[in-house]
N, C-alpha and C positions, 0 to 999 in steps of 0.2 A: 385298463389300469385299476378300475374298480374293485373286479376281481384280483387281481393280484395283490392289493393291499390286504383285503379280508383272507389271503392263502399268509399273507405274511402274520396278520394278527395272533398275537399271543410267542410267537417263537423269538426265542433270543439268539441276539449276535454276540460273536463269541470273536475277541480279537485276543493275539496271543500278547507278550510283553515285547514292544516296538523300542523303548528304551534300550534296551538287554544288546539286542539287534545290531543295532548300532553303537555300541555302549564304547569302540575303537575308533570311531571315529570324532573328530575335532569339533568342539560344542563350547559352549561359554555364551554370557551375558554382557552386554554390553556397562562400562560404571557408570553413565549418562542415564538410566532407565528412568527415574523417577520424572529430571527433567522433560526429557521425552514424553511421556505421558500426559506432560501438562501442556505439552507443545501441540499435541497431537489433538489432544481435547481442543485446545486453542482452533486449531485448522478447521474440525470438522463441525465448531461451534459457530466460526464463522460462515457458512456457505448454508447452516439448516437449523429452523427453531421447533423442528418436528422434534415433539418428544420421542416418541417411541425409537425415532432413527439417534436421536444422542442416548439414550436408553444403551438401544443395541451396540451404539460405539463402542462403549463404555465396554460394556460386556465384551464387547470382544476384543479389547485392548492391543490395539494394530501396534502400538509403540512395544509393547512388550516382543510382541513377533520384530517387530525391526531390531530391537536390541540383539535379539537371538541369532539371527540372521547375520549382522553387523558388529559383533563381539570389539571388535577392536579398530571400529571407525572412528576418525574423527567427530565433530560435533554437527560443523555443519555439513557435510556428507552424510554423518545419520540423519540429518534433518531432511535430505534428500528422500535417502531409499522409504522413511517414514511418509514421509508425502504422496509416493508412489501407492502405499499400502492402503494408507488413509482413503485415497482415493478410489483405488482399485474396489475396496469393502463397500462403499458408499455406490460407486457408479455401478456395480453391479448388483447388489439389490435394488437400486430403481426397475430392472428390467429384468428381477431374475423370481422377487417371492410373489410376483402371481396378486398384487395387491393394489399396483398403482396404476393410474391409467396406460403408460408405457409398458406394463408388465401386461398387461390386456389385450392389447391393439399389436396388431402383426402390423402394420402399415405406419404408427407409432414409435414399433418397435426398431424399423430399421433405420427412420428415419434418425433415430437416436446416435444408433449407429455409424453410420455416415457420418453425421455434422460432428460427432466427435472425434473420429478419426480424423479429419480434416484440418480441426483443431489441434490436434495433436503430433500432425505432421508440420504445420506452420510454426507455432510453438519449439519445437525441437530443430529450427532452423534450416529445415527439408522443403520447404515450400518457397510463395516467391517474397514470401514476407511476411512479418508475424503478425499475429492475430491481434485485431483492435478490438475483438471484446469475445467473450466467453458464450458459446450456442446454449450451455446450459451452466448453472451456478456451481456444480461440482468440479468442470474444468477447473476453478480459481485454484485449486488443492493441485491438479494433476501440474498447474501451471509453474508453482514450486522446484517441483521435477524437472519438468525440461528445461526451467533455466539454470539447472545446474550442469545437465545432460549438454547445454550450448558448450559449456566452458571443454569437451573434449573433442576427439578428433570426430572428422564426418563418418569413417570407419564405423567409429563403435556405436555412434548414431540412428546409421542405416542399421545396423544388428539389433540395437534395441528396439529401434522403431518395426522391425520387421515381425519381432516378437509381438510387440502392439497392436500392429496391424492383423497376425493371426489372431490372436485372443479377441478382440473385437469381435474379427469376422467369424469365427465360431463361437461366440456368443450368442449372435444373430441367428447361428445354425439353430442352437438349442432351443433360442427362444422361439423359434417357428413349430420346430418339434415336439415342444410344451401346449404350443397355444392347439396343436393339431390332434397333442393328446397321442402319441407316435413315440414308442418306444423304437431306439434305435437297433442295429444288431451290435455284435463286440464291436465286429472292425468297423461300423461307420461311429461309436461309439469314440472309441481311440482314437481316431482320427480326430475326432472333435475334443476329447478332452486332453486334447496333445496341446492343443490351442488354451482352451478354456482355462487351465492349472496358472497360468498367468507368471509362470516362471523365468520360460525363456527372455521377457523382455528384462529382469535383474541378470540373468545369466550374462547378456547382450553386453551390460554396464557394469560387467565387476572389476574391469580392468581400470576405472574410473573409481570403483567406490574403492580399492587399493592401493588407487596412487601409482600403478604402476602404467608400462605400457610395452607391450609382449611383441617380439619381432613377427612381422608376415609370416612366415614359418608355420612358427605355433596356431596363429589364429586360422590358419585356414589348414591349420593337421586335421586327419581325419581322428583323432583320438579329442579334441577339444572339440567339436560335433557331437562325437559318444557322451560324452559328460555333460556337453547341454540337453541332448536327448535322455538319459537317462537318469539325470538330478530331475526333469521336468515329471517324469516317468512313475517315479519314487516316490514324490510329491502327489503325484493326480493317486497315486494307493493309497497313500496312506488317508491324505484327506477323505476320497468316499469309502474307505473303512469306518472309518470314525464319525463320519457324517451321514452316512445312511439311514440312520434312526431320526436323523432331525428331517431330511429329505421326504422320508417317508412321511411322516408328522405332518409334512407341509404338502401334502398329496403331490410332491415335484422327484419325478421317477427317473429323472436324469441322472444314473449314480449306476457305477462298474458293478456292485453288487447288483443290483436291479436287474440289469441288463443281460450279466451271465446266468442269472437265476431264470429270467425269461425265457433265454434258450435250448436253458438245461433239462436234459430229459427225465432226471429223477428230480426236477425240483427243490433242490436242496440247497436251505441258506448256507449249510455248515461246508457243500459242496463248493459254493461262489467265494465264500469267502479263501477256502482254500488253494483255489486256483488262481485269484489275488496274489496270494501268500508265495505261490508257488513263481510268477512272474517280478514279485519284491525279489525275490531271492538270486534271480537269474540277472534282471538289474543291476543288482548291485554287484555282483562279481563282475560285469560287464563295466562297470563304472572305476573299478577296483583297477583292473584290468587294461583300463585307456589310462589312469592316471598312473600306474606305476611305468607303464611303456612312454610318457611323455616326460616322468623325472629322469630316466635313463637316457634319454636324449638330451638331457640338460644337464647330465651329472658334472659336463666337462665346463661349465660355467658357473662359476659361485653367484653369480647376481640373479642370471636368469632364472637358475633352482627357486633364489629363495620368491622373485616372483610369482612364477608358477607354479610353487606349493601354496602362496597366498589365493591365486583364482583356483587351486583345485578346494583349497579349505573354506574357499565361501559358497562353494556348490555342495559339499561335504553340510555346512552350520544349516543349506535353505532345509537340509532333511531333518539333522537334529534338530533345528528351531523349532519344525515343523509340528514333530512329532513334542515337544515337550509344551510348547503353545498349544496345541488340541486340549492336551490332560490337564493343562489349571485352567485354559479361559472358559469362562460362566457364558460363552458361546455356545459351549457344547454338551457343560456339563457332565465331563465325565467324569469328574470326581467321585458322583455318587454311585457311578458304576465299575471303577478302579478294586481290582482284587489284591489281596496278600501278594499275589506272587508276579503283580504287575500287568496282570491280563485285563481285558474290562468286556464284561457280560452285560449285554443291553437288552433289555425286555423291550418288543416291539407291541404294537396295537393302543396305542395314546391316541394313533393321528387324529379319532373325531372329536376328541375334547380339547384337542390341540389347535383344532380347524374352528371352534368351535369359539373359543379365547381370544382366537384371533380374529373373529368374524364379529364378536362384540366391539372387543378393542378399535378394527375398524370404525365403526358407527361414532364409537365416544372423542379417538383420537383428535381429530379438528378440532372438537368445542373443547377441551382440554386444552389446545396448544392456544386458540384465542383468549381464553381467561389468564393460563401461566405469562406467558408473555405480550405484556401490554407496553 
């Protein structure tokens, strides 16, 4: 990995304008947003006095991404899907930037793992009974979630939870792959960030976050499959597009560009990227493509249409959310690297002053958090 950081250093990523892309498909903000934000800060103020972690909350404004996602949710169902995000951001940087004890410890790591999913199944009323206390302080936030997830059918449940259940367990995968220092190939790659992209388990629940509720048919057509697979898909590009330079920064090589460059035999970032590019594109006509064959099956119902235009349009907002969340949140910072013509050019080779900030930060952050909060 050593070496392939110092092959990356100095060369720029070069993404084209992901906006433009999708600029036909269904996007919008939620008019709740600001509330949200304070709801959000609310949640994740309660469960941690760690500066640095409300710091990065903060910065990466999980409410804003739920607005986007959620355009035309109620209040307390956005309060929902924000919960889930809230949590998702938090529970996976304890075990993902490589900094905390659980992000250390492969035997830490899984255990993490496990008692949360555990929790997570009990919680969402899949077990033999709910949970009398939280294995770590983060569930309180995930806890939100499932008791809103009780109030639908066990169907949609078992879908959600199943998503859950993947993203967990290939969490676990990465996190071993990280600690071992083991770059994956594509396909044990995709395979794991099929899981990891944390999609399908909102996918699982959007017939809940709609209000609606889509006859047996649909839900088990092989075209509503294509469009949880391929929203998740869409989502895992665009994210390590755009995140690869922060990835890299943080010496964490777990990212689709990484991985295709490592294989690649001319070594070319501008090649990885492109090949990205290349499977966005094929995605998305595939997704195009399940969703227009599943409105034709429905043309001859007015109710059901307009159902199932609302679950194809909140699989449709997780990508534009996606992609318009990356470009303002101070997560990622790409403002400073946004062009005229909507594309963004990222200068790589920061990671060891990057490593470097963070490795002080490290040292100060506890006596910091003991003096602020007394």
């Amino acid at each position: 990995m050593d070496s392939l950081a110092k092959e990356l250093a100095g060369q720029k990523l070069r993404v084209p304008d992901l906006r433009s892309k999708f600029k036909s498909w269904p996007q919008g903000v939620n008019a709740r947003l600001g509330d949200l934000r304070v709801e959000v800060d609310r949640m994740i103020q309660g469960v941690t006095d760690d500066l640095e972690m409300l710091d990065n909350a903060e910065r990466s404004d999980m409410g804003h991404l739920a607005a986007l996602w959620y355009p035309n949710a109620e209040w307390t169902k956005l309060n929902v899907a924000a919960a889930y995000l809230a949590w998702v951001f938090i529970w996976d940087d304890e075990i993902d930037l490589g900094v905390t004890a659980t992000a250390k410890d492969q035997n830490l790591g899984r255990e993490y793992c496990e008692k949360s999913l555990k929790y997570i199944k009990g919680n969402m009323g899949l077990g033999n009974s709910l949970p009398r206390s939280h294995p770590y302080r983060y569930m309180q936030i995930f806890e939100k979630f499932g008791d809103g997830l009780r109030t639908t059918d066990k169907a949609e449940r078992l879908r959600t939870y199943k998503g859950l259940k993947s993203y967990i367990t290939q969490v676990g995968v990465e996190h071993d792959r990280q600690l071992a220092k083991v770059l994956p190939t594509p396909k044990e790659y995709h395979a794991m960030r099929m899981g990891t992209a944390g999609v399908a388990p909102v996918a699982g629940c959007a017939e809940y976050m709609n209000g609606v509720r889509l006859p047996d048919w649909v839900r088990n057509s092989a075209e509503l499959k294509i469009l949880g697979r391929e929203s998740t898909l869409l989502c895992l590009i665009i994210n390590d597009l755009y995140s690869a330079p922060k990835e890299i920064k943080c010496n964490t090589f777990q990212n689709y560009v990484v991985v295709l460059l490592n294989e690649s035999k001319t070594r070319s970032l501008d090649g990885a990227v492109n090949r990205l590019l290349e499977m966005l594109d094929d995605s998305m006509k595939s997704f195009e493509k399940a969703a227009e064959g599943l409105k034709r099956k429905a043309q001859h119902d007015e109710v059901l249409l307009k159902d199932l235009t609302a679950v194809i349009d909140s699989h449709c907002h997780f990508v534009t959310g996606l992609i318009e969340w990356t470009l303002t949140s101070s997560r990622y910072k790409m403002d400073r690297y946004l062009q005229r013509d909507g594309s963004v050019i990222i200068p790589l080779g920061t990671e060891q002053a990057g490593l470097g900030l963070q490795y002080v930060w490290g040292l100060v952050r506890p006596f910091l958090s003991k003096i602020y909060f007394r």
